[in-house]
Biopython code that builds the backbone (N, CA, C, O; Angstrom):
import numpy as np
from Bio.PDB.StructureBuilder import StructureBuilder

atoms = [
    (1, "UNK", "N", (34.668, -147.463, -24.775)),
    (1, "UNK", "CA", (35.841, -148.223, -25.174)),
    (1, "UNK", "C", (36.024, -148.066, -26.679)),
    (1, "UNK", "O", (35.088, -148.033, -27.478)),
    (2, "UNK", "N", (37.592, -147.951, -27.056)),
    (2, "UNK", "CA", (37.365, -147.726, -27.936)),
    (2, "UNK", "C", (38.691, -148.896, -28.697)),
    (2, "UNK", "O", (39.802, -149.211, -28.271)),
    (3, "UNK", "N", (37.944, -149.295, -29.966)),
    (3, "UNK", "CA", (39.107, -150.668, -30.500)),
    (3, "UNK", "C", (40.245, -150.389, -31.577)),
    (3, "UNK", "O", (39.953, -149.543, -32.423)),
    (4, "UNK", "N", (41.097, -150.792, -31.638)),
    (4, "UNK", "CA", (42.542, -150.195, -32.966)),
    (4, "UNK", "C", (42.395, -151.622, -33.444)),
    (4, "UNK", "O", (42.068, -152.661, -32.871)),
    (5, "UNK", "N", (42.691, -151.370, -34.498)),
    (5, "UNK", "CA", (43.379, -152.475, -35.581)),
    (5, "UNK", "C", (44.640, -152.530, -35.331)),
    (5, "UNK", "O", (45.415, -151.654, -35.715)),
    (6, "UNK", "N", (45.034, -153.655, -34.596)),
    (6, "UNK", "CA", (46.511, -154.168, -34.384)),
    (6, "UNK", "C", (47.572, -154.388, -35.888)),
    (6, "UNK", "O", (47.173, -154.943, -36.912)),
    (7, "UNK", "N", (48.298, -154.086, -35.787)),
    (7, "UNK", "CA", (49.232, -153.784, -37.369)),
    (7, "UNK", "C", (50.150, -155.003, -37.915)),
    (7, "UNK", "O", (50.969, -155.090, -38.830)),
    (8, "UNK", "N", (49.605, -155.978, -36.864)),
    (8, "UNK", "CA", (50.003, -157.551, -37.580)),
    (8, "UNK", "C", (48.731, -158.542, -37.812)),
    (8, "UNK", "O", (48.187, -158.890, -36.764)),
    (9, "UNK", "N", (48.301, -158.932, -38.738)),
    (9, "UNK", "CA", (47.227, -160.174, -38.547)),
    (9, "UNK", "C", (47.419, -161.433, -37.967)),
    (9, "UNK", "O", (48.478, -161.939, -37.596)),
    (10, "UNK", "N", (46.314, -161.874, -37.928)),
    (10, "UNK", "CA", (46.404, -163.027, -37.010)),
    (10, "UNK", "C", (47.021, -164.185, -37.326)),
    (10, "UNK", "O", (47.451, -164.992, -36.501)),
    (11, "UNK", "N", (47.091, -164.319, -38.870)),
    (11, "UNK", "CA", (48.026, -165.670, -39.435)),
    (11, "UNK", "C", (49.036, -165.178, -39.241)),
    (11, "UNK", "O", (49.603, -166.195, -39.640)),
    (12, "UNK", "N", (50.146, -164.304, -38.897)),
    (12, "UNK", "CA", (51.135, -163.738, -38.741)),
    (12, "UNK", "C", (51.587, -163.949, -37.360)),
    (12, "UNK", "O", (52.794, -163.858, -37.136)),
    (13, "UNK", "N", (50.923, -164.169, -36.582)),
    (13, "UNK", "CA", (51.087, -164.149, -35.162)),
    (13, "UNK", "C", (51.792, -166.075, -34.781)),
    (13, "UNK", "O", (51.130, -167.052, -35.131)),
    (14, "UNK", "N", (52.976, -166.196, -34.150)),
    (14, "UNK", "CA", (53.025, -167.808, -33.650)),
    (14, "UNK", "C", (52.293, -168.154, -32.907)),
    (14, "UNK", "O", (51.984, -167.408, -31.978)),
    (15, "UNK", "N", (51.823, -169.225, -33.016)),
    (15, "UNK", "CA", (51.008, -169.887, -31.434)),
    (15, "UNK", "C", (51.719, -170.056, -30.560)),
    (15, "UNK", "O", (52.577, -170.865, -30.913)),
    (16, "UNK", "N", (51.896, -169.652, -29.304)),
    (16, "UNK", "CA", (52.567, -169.506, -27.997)),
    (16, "UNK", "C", (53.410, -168.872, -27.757)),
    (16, "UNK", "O", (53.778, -168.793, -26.585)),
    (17, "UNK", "N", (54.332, -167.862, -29.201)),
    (17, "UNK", "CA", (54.844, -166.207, -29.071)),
    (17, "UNK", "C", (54.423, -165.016, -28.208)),
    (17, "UNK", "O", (53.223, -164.752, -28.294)),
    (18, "UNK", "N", (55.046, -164.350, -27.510)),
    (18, "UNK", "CA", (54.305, -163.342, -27.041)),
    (18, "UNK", "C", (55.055, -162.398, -28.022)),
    (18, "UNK", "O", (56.224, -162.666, -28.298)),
    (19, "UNK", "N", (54.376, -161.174, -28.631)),
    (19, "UNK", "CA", (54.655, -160.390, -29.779)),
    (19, "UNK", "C", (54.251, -158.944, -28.533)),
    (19, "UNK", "O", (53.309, -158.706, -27.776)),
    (20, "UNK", "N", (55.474, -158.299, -28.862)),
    (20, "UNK", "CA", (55.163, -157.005, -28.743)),
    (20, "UNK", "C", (54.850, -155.872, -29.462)),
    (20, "UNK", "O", (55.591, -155.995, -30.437)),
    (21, "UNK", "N", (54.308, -154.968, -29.598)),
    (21, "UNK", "CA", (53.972, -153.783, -30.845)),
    (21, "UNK", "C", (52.928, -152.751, -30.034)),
    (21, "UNK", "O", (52.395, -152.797, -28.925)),
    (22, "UNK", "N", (52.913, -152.083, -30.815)),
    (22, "UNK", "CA", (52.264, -150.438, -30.396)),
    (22, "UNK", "C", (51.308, -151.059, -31.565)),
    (22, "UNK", "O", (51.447, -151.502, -32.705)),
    (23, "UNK", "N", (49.755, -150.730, -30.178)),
    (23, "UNK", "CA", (48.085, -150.870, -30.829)),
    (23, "UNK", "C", (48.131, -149.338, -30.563)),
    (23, "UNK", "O", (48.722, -148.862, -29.594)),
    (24, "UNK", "N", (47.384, -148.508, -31.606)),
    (24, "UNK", "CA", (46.871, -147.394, -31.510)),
    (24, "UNK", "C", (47.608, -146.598, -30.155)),
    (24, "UNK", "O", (48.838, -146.594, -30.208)),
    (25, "UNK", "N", (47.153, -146.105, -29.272)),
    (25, "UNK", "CA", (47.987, -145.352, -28.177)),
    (25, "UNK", "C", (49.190, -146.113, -27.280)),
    (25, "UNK", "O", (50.084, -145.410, -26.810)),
    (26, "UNK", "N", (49.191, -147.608, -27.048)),
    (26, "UNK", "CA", (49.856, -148.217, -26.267)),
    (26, "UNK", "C", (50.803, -149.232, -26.618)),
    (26, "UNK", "O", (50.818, -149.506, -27.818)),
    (27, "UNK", "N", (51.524, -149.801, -25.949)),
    (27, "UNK", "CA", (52.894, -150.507, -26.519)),
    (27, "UNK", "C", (52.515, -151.749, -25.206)),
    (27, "UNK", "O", (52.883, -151.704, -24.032)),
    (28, "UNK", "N", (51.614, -152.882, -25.928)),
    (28, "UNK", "CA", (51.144, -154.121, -25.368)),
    (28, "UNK", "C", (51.658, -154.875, -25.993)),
    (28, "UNK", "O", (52.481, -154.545, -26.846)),
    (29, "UNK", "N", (51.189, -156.617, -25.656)),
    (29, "UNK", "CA", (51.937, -157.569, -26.019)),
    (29, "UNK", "C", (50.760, -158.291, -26.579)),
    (29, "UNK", "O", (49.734, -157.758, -26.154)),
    (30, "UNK", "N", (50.490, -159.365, -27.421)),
    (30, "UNK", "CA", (49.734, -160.195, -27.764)),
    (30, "UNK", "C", (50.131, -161.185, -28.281)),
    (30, "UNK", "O", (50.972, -161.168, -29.180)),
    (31, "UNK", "N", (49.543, -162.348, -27.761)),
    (31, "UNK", "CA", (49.798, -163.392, -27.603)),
    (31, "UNK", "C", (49.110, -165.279, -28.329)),
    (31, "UNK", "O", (48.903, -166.238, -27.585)),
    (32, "UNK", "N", (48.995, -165.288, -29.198)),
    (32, "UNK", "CA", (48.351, -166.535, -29.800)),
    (32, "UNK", "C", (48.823, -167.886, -29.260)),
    (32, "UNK", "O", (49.948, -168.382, -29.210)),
    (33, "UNK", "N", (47.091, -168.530, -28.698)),
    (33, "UNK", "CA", (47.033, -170.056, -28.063)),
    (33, "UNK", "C", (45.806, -170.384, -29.184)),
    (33, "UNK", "O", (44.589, -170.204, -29.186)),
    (34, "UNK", "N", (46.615, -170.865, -29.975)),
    (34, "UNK", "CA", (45.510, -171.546, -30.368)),
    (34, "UNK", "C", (44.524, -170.682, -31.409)),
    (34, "UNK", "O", (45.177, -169.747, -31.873)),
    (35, "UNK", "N", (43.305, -170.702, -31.861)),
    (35, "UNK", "CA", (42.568, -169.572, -32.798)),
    (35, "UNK", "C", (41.886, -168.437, -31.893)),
    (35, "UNK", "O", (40.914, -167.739, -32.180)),
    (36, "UNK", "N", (42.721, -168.440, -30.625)),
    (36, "UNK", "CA", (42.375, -167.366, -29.614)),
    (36, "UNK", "C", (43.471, -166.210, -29.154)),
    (36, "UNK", "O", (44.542, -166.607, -28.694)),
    (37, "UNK", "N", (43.287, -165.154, -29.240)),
    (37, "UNK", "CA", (44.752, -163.959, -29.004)),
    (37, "UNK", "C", (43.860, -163.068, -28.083)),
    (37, "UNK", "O", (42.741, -162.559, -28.017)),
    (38, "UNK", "N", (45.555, -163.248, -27.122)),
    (38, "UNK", "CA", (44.866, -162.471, -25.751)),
    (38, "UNK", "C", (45.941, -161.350, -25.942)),
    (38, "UNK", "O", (46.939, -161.265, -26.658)),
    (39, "UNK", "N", (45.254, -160.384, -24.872)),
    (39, "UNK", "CA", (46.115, -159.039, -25.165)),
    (39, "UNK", "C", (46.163, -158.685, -23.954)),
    (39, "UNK", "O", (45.216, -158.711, -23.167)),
    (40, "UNK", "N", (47.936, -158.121, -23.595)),
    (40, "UNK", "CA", (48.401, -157.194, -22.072)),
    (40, "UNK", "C", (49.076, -156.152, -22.077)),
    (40, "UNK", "O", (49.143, -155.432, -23.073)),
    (41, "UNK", "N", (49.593, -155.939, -21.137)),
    (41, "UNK", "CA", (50.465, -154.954, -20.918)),
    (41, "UNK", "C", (52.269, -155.240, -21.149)),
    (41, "UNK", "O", (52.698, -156.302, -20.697)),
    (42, "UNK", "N", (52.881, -154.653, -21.575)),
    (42, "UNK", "CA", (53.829, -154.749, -22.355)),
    (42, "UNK", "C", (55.213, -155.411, -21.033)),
    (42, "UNK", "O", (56.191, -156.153, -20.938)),
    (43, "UNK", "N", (54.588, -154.735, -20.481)),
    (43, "UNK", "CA", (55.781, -154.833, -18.731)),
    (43, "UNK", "C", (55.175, -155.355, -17.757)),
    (43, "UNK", "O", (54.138, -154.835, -17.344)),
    (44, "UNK", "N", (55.491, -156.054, -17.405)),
    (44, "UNK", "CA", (55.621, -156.846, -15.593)),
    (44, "UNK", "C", (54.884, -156.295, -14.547)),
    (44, "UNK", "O", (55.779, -156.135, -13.717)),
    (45, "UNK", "N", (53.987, -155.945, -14.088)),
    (45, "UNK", "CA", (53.433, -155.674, -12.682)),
    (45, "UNK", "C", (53.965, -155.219, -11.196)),
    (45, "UNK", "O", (53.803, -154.514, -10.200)),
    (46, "UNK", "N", (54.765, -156.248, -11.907)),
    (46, "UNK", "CA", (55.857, -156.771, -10.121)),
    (46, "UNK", "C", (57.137, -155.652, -10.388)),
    (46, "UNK", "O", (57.464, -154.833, -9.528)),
    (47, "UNK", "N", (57.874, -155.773, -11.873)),
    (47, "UNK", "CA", (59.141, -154.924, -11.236)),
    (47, "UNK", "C", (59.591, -154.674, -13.203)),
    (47, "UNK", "O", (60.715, -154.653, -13.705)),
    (48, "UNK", "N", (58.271, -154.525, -13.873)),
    (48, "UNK", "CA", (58.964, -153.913, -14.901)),
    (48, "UNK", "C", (59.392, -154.414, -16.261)),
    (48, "UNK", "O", (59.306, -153.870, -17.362)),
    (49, "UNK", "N", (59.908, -155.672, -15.880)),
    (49, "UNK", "CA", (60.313, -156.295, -17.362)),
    (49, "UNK", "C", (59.511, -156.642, -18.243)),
    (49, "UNK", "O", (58.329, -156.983, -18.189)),
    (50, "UNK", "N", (60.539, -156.490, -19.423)),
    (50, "UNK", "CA", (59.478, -156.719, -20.843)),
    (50, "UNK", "C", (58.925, -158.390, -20.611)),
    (50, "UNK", "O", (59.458, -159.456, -20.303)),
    (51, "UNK", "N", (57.665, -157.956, -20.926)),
    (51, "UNK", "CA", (56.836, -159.283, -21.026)),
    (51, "UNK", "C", (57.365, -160.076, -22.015)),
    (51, "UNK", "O", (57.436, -161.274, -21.739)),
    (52, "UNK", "N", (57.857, -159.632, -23.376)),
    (52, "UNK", "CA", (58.485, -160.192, -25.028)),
    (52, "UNK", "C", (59.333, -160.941, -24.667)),
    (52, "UNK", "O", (59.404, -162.087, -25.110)),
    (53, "UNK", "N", (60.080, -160.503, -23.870)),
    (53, "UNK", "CA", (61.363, -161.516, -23.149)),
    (53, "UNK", "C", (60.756, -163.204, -22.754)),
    (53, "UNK", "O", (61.021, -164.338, -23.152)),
    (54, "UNK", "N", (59.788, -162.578, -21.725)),
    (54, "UNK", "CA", (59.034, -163.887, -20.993)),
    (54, "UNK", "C", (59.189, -165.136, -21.881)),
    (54, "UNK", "O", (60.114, -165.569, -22.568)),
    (55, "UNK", "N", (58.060, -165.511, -21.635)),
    (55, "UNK", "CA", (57.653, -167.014, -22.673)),
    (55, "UNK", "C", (56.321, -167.534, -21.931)),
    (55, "UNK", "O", (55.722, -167.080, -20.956)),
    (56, "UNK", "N", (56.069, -168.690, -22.777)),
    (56, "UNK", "CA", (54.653, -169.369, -22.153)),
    (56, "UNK", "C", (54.789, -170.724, -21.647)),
    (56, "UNK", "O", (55.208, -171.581, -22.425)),
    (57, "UNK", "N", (54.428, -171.106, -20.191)),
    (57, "UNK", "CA", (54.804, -172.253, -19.850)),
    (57, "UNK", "C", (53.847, -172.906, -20.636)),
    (57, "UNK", "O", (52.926, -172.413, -21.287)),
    (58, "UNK", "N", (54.295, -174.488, -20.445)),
    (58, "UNK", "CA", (52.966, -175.867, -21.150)),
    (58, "UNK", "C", (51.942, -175.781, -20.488)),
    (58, "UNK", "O", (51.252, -176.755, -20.784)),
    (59, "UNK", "N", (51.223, -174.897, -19.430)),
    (59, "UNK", "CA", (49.739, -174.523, -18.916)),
    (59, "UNK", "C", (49.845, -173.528, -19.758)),
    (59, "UNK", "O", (48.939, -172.883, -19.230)),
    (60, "UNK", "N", (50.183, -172.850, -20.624)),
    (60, "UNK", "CA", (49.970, -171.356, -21.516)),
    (60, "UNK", "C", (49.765, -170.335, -20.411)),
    (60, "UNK", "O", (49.338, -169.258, -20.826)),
    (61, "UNK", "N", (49.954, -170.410, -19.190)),
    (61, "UNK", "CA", (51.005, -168.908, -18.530)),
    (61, "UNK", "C", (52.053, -168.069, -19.297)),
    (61, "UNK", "O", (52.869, -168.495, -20.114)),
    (62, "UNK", "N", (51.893, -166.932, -18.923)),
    (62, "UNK", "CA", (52.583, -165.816, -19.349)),
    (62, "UNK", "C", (53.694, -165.857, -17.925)),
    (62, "UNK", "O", (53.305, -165.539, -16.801)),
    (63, "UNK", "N", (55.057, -166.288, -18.214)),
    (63, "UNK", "CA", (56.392, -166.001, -17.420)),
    (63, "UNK", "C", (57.431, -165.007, -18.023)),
    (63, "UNK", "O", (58.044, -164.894, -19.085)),
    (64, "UNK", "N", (57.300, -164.097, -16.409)),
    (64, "UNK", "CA", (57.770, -163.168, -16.469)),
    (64, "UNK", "C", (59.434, -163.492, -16.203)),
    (64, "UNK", "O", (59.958, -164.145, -15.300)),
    (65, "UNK", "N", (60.129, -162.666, -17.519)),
    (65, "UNK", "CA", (61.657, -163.364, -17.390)),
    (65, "UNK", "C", (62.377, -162.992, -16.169)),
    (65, "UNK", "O", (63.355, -163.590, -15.722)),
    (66, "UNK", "N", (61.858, -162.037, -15.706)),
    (66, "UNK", "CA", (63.161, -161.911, -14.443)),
    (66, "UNK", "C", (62.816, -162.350, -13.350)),
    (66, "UNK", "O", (63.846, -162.556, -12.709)),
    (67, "UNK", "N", (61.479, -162.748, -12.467)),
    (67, "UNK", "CA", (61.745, -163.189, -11.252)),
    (67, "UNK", "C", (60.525, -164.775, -11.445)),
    (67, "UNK", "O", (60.123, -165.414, -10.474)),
    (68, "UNK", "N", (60.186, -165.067, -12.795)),
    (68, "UNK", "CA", (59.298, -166.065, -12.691)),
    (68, "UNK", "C", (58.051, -166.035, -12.485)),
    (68, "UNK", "O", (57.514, -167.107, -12.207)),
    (69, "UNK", "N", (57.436, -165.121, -12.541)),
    (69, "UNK", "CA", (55.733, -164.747, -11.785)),
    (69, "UNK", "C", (55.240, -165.229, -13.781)),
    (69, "UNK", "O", (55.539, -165.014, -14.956)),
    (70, "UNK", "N", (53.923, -166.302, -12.486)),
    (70, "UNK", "CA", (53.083, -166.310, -14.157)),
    (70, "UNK", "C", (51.770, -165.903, -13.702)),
    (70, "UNK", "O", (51.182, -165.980, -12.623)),
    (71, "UNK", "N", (51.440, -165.372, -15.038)),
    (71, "UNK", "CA", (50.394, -165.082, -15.176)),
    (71, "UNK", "C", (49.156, -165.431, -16.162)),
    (71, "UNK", "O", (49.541, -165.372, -17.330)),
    (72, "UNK", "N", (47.549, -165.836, -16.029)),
    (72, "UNK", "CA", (47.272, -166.043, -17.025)),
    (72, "UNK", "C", (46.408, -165.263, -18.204)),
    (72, "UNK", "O", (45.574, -164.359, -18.247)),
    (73, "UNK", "N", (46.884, -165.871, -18.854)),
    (73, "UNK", "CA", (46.854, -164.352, -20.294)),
    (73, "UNK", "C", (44.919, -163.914, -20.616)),
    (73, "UNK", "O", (44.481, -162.960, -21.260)),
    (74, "UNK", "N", (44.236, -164.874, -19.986)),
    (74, "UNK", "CA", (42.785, -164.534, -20.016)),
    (74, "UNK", "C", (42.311, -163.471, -19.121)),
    (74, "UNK", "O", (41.801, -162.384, -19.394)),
    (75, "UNK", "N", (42.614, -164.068, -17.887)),
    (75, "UNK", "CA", (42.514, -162.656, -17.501)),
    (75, "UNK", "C", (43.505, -161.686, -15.955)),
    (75, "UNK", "O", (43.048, -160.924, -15.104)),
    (76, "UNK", "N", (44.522, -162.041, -16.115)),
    (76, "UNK", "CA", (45.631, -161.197, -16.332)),
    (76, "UNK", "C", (46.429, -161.637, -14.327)),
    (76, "UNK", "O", (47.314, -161.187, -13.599)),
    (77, "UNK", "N", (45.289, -162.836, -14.273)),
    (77, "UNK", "CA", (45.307, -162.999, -12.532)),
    (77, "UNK", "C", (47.055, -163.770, -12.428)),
    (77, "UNK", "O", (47.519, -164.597, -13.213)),
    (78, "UNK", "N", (47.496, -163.380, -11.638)),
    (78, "UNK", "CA", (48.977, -164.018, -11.245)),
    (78, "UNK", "C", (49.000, -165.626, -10.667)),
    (78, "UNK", "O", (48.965, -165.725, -9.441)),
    (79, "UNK", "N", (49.036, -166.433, -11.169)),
    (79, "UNK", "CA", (49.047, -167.852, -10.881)),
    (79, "UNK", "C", (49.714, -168.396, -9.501)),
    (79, "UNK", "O", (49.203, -169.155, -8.677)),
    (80, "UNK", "N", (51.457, -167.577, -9.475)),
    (80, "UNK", "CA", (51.979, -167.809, -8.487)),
    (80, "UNK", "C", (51.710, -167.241, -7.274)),
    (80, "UNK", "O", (52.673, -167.029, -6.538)),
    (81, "UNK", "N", (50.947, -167.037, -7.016)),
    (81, "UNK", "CA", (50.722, -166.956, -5.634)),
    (81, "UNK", "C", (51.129, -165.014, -5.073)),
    (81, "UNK", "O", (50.546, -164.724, -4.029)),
    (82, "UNK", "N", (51.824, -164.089, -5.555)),
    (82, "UNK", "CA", (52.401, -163.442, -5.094)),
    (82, "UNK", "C", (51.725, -162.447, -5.327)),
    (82, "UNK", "O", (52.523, -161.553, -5.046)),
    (83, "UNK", "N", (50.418, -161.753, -5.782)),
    (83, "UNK", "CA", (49.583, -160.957, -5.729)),
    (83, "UNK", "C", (49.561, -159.930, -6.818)),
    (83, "UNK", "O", (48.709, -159.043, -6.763)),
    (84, "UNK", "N", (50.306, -159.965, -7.672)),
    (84, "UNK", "CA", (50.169, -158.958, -8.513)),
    (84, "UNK", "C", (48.900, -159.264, -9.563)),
    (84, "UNK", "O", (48.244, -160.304, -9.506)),
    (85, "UNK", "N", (48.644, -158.119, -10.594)),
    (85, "UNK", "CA", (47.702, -158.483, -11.527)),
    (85, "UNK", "C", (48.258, -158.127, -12.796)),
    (85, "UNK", "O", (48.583, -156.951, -12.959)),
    (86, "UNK", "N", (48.420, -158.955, -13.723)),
    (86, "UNK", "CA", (48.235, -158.434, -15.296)),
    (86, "UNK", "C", (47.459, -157.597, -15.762)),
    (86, "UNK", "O", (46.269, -157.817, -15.538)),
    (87, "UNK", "N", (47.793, -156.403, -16.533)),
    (87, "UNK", "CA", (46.470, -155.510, -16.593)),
    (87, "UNK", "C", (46.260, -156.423, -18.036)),
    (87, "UNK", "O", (47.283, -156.821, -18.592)),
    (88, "UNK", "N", (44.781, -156.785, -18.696)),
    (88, "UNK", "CA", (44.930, -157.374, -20.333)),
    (88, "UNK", "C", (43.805, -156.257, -20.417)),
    (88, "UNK", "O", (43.410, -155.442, -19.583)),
    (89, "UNK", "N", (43.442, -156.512, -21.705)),
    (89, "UNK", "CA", (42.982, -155.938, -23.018)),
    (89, "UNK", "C", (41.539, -156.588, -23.410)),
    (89, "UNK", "O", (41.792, -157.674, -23.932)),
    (90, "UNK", "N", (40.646, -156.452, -23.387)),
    (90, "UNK", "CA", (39.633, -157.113, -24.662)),
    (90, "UNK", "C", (39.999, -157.263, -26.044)),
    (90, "UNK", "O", (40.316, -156.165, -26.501)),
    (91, "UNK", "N", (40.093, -158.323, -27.012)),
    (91, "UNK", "CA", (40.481, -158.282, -28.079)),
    (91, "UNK", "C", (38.999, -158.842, -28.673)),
    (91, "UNK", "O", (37.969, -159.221, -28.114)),
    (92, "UNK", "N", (39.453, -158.691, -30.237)),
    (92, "UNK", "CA", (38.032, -158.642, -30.953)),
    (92, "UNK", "C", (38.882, -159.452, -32.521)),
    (92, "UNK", "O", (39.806, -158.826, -33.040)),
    (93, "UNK", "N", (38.566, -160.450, -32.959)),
    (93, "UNK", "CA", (38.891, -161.026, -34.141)),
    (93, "UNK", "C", (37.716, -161.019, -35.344)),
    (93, "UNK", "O", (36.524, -161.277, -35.175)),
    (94, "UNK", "N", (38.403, -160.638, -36.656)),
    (94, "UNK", "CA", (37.397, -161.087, -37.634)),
    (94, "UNK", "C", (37.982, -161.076, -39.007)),
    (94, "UNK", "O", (38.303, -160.059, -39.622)),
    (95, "UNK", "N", (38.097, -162.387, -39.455)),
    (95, "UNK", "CA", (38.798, -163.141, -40.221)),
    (95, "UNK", "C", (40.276, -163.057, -39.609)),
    (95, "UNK", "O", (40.787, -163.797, -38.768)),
    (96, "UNK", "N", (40.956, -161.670, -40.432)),
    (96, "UNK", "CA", (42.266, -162.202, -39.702)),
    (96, "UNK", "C", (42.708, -160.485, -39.599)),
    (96, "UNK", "O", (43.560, -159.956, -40.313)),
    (97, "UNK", "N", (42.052, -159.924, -38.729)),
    (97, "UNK", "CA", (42.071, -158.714, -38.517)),
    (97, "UNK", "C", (41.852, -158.369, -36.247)),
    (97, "UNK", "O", (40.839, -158.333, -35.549)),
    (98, "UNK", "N", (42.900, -158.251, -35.997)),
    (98, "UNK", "CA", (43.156, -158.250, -34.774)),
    (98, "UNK", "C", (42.745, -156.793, -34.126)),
    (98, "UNK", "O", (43.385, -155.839, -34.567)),
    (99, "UNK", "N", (41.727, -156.513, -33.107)),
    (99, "UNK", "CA", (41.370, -154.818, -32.562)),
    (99, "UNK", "C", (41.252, -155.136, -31.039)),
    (99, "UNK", "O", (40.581, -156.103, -30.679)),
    (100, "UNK", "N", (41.689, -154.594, -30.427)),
    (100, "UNK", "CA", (42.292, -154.383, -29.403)),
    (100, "UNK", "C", (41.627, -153.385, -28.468)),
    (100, "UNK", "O", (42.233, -152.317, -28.543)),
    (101, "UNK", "N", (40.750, -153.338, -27.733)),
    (101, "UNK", "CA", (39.916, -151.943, -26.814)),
    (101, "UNK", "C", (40.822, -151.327, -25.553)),
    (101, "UNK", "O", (41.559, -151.955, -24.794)),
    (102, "UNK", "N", (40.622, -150.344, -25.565)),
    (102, "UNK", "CA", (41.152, -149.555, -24.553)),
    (102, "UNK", "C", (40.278, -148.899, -24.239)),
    (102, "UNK", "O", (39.415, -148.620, -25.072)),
    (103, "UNK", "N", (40.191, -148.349, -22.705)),
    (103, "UNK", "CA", (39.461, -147.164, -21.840)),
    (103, "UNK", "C", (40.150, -145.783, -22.791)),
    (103, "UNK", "O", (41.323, -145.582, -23.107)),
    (104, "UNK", "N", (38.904, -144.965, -23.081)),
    (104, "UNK", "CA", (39.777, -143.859, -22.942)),
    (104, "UNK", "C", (38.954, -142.524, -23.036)),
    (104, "UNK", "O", (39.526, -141.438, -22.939)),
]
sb = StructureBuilder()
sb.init_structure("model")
sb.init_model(0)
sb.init_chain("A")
sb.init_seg("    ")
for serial, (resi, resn, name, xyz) in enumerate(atoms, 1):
    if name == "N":
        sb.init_residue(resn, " ", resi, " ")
    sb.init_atom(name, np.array(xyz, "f"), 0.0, 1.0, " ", f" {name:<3s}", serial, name[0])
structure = sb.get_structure()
């Protein structure tokens, strides 16, 4: 596995924003709850749409804007019931420097 330095820091990031941007090879989303940032896949599972669109319900689910599927941003399992999976990311913090692992 190998980790990128994400090209926004972490005081930069809103708490409960989902932020989209290109980490090193991929165009994911990351997401701040709190002094914790989780990291996914940029698009929907189910049918595609930008995750950036979404938003975070008051359980901090990841909702997907076009048909409602949440998901949770730890680890990427679909809440509603309908079977899909979030692919996420391992993320890695230190001070305020965000890295991001990928297979590759």
């Amino acid at each position: 596995m190998t980790f990128h330095l994400a090209p926004i820091p972490f005081d930069a990031l809103k708490d409960g924003v989902i932020t989209e941007l290109q980490v090193g090879p991929k165009k994911i989303c990351l997401l701040r709850r709190g002094d914790k940032i989780f990291a996914f896949t940029a698009l929907c599972p189910h049918a595609g749409a930008p995750l950036c669109t979404g938003w975070v319900d008051p359980l901090g689910r990841i909702v997907c804007p076009d048909h409602k599927y949440r998901f949770d941003p730890a680890n990427g399992r679909n809440t509603t019931g309908e079977g899909y999976k979030l692919f996420t990311y391992p993320v890695q913090v230190a001070g305020n420097e965000i890295k991001v692992g990928f297979l590759e």
